[in-house]
C-alpha positions, 0 to 999 in steps of 0.5 A: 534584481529585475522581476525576469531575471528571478529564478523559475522554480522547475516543473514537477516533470522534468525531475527524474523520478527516484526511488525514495520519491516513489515510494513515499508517493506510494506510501500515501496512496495506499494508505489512502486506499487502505481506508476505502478497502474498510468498507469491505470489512465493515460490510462483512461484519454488518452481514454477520450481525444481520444473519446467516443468510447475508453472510453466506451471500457476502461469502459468495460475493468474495468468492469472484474474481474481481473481488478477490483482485481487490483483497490481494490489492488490499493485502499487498498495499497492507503490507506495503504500508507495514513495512514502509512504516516499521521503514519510516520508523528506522528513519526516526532512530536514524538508520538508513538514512544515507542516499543509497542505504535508503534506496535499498530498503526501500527495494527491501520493502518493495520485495518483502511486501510483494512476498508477504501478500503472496504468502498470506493469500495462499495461506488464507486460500485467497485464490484457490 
């Protein structure tokens, strides 16, 4: 074969997206923003060993709203990442493995993270 008449691999772009496709992107990402969302943990065990008065200003940094938009981002992509992996685990006994059952846990896990988040924040008073 002639080096023209080799087959050009297809750009990313012209796959339509699906929705296992999406959800293993979104499995990475947030477990790489989980790791980012650490240092708000570790920041608020460092202000417990430092002392009251650091505490109850990391207190009051939680109470506003762009930081509590980032603590319900973090439960969600928490809980997203939970269920996606117990998902990934199934896949590794092989359950669901066919096109359309993986398709609909793969909805499951989407509807379950999103009310799991939901829950807890309430639960924690995350937005009260």
């Amino acid at each position: 074969m002639k080096k023209e008449d080799l087959p050009i691999s297809p750009h990313l772009q012209i796959y339509k997206p699906q929705i296992t496709s999406l959800l293993s992107i979104s499995h990475r990402v947030t477990g790489f923003a989980l790791n980012f969302s650490l240092i708000i943990l570790v920041s608020g065990l460092l202000c417990i060993t430092l002392g009251e008065v650091y505490f109850l200003l990391f207190i009051e940094i939680l109470n506003t709203i762009p930081l509590k938009i980032i603590l319900f981002l973090t439960l969600l992509g928490f809980s997203y990442h939970l269920l996606n992996g117990i998902r990934h685990i199934f896949w590794d006994f092989g359950f669901f493995l066919e096109n359309r059952s993986s398709a609909i846990f793969g909805y499951v896990v989407i509807i379950f993270s999103l009310i799991s988040s939901v829950s807890f924040s309430i639960l924690i008073g995350l937005f009260s």
